[in-house]
C-alpha positions as CSV (number, residue, x, y, z in Angstrom):
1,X,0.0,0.0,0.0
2,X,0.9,3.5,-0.8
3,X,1.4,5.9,2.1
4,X,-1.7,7.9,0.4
5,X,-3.9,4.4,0.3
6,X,-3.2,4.1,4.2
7,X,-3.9,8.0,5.3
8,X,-6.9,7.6,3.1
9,X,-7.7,4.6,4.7
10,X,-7.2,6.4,8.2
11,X,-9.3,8.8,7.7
12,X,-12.4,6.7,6.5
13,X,-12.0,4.7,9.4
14,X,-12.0,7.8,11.9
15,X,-14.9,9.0,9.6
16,X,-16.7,5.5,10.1
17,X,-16.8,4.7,13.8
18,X,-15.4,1.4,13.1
19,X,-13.3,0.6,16.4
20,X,-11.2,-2.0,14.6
21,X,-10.5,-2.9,11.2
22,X,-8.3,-5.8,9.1
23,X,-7.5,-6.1,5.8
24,X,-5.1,-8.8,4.5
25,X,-4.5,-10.2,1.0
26,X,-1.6,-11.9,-0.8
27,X,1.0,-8.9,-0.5
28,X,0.6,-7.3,2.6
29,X,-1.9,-7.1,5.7
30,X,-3.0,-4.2,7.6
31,X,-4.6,-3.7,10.9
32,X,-6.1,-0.5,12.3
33,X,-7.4,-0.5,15.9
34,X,-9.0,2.9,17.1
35,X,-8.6,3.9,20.9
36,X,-11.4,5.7,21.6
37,X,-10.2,7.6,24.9
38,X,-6.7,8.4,23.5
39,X,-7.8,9.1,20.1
40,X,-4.8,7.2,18.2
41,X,-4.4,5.0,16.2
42,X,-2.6,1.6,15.4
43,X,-1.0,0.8,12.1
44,X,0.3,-2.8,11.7
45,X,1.2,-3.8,8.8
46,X,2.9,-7.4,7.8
47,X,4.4,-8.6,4.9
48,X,5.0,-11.5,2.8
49,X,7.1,-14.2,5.0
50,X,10.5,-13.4,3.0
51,X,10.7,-9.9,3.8
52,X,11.5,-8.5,7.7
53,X,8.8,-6.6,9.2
54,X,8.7,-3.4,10.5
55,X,7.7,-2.5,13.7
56,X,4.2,-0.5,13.8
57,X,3.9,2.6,14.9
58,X,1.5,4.7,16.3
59,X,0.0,7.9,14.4
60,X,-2.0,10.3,16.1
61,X,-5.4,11.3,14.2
62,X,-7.7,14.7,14.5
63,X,-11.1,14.3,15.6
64,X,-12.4,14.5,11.7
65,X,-15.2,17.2,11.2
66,X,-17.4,16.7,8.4
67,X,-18.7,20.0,6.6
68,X,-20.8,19.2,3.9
69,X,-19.9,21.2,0.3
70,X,-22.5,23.7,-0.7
71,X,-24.7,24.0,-3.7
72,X,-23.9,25.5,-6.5
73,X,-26.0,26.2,-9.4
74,X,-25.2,24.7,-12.5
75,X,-25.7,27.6,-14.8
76,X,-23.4,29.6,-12.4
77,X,-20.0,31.4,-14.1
78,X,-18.7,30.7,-11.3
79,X,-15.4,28.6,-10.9
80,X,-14.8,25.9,-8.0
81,X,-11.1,25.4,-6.7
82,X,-10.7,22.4,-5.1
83,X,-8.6,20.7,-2.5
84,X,-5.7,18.0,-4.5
85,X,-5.3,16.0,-1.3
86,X,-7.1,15.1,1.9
87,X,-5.7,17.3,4.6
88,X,-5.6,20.1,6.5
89,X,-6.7,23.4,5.0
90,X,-4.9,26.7,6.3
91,X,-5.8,30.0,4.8
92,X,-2.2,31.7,5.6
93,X,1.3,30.4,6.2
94,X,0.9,30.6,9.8
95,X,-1.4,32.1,12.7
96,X,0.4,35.8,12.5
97,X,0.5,35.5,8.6
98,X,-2.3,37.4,6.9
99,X,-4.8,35.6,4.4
100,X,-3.2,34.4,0.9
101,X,-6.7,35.1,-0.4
102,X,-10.0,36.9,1.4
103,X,-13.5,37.3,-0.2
104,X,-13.4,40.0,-2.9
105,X,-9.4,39.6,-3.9
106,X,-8.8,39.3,-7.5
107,X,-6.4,36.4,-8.0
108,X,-4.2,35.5,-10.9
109,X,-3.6,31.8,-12.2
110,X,-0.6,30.6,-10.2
111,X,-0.8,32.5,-7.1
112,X,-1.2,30.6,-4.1
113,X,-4.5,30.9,-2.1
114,X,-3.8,28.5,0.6
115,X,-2.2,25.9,2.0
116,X,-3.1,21.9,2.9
117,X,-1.0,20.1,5.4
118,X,-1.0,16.3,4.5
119,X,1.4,14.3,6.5
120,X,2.9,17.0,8.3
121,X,4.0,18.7,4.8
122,X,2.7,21.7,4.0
123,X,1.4,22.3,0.5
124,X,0.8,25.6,-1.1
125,X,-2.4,25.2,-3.6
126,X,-2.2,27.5,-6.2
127,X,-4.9,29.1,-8.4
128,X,-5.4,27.7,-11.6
129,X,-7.6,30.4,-13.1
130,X,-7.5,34.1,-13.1
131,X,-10.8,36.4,-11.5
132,X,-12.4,37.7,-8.2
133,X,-12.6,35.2,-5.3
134,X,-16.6,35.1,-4.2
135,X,-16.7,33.1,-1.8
136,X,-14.5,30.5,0.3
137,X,-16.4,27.6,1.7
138,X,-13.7,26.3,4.7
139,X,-12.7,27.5,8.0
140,X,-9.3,28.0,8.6
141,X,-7.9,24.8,10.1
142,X,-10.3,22.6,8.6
143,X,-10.0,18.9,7.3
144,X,-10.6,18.7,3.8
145,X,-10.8,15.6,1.4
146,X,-9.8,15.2,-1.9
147,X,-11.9,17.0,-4.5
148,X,-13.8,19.3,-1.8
149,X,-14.4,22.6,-3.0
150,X,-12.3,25.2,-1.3
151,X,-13.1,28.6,-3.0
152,X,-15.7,29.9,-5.2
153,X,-13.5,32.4,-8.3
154,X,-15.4,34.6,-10.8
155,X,-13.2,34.2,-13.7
156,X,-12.3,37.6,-15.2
């Protein structure tokens, strides 16, 4: 499994409620146990007998929060950005940072509106259309998935 496939995998189990999952096929096999009171949790994962195993460790997961996208209308000009990754969206490089983007700001294709922290990297997400952002639909600090819409642009 790819280190995407397992976060991914992570966060539908927090998502889920599932306490305790296992997955195993020919390759590789995974567990994930879920401690409710300590909120971490266990990655094992055990390969074929002819290759040494690693020992698991433990990866600490947010609380997810699930905001649901808003509607937009179809015959709407309006231009969605969306996230890449799942992760973490930031609207500015750090707390005392100001905003890379606020409601109103024209923006140009390739500037950087915000960033999303996936795996402890940090990962500026950059414009890829020119216009006047209308509205942005995430807190700052919020998880995000892949393919959520982040801001609403009106493309000049």
């Amino acid at each position: 499994m790819k280190v995407k496939e397992i976060q991914e995998l992570l966060d539908f189990i927090s998502q889920s409620g599932l306490a305790e999952v296992n997955i195993e096929t020919e390759q590789f096999k995974v567990a994930v146990k879920k401690y409710q009171d300590t909120n971490i949790t266990t990655v094992t994962s055990v390969a074929p007998a002819a290759a040494p195993v690693a020992a698991p460790q433990p990866v600490a997961t947010p609380a997810p929060v699930v905001t649901p996208a808003p509607v937009v209308k179809e015959s709407s000009n309006l231009v969605t950005i969306k996230s890449p990754m799942i992760g973490t969206f930031y609207r500015s490089q750090n707390p005392e940072s100001p905003a890379f983007a606020n409601v109103g700001d024209e923006i140009k294709s390739g500037q950087t509106v915000c960033i999303i922290e996936a795996m402890k990297l940090f990962n500026e997400i950059e414009s890829e259309v020119s216009g006047r952002i209308v509205k942005i639909l995430l807190e700052n600090a919020t998880p995000v998935e892949y393919d959520q819409p982040l801001f609403l642009v009106e493309p000049k």
